[in-house]
C-alpha positions in Angstrom: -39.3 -92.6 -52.2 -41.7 -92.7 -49.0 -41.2 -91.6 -45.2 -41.6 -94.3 -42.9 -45.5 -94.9 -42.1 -45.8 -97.3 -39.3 -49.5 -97.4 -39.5 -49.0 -98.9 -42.6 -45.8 -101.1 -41.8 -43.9 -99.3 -44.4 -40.9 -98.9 -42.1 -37.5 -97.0 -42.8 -34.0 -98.4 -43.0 -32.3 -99.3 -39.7 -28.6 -99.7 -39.1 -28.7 -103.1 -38.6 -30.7 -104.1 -42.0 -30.1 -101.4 -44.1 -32.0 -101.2 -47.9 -30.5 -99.2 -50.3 -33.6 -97.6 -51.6 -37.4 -98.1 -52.3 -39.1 -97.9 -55.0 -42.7 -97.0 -55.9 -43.9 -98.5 -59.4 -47.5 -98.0 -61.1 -48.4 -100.9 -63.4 -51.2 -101.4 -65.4 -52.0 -104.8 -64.1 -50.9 -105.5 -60.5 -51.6 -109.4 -60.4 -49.3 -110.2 -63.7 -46.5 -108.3 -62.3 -46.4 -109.1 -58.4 -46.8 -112.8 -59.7 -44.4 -112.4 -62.1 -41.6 -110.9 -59.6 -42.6 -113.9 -57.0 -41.9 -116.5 -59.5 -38.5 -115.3 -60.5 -37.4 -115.5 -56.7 -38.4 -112.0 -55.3 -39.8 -112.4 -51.7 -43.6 -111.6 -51.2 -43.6 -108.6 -48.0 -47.4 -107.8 -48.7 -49.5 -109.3 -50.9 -51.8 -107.9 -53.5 -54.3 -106.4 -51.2 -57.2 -104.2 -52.5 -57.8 -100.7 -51.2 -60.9 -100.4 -52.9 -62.7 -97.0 -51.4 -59.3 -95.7 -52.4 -59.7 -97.4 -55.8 -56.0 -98.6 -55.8 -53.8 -102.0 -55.3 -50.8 -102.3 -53.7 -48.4 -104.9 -53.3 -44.8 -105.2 -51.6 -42.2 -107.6 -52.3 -38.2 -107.7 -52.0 -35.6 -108.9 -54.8 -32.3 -110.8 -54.1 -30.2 -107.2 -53.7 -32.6 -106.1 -50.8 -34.3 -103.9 -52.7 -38.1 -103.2 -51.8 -41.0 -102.9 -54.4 -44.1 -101.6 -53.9 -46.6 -102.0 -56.6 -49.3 -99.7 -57.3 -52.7 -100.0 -59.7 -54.9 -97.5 -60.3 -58.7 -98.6 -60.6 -60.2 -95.4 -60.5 -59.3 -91.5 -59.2 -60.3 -90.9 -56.4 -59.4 -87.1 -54.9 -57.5 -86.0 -52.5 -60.6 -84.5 -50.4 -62.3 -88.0 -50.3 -59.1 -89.6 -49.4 -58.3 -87.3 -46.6 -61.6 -87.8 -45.9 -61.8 -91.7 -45.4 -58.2 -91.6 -43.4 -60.4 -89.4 -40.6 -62.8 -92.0 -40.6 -60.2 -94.6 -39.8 -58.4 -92.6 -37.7 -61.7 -92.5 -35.5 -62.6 -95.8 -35.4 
């Protein structure tokens, strides 16, 4: 589970539209799987969108229950320090 990270739109529960819980899945191919939840009637909340200079892939969508899923896929490591390092940069720009 994940703290609420505005910058992000990843926003907690509120009173008035509670979720149950979150969860955070790694899969080994993001496309087959986000595609596969949207065709079975999950609802698409971000689509598969490329971080690539953090060499992952994310993905958001919501089921019938109000549960949220976030996808993750790993293209490469990349390590904390650089990561740190490139959320800096953004911050400053």
């Amino acid at each position: 589970m994940l703290d609420e990270n505005p910058d992000f739109d990843l926003k907690a529960p509120k009173a008035d539209d509670p979720k149950p819980i979150w969860f955070n899945i790694m899969v080994p191919d993001i496309n087959e799987t986000f595609n596969k939840a949207i065709r079975n009637g999950c609802k698409e909340i971000q689509p598969v969108t490329a971080l690539e200079d953090y060499g992952v892939s994310n993905a958001i969508f919501s089921d019938d229950f109000g549960y949220i899923w976030m996808l993750h896929q790993v293209h490469k490591e990349v390590s904390f320090e650089e990561r740190t390092r490139l959320w800096e940069e953004k911050r400053e720009n």
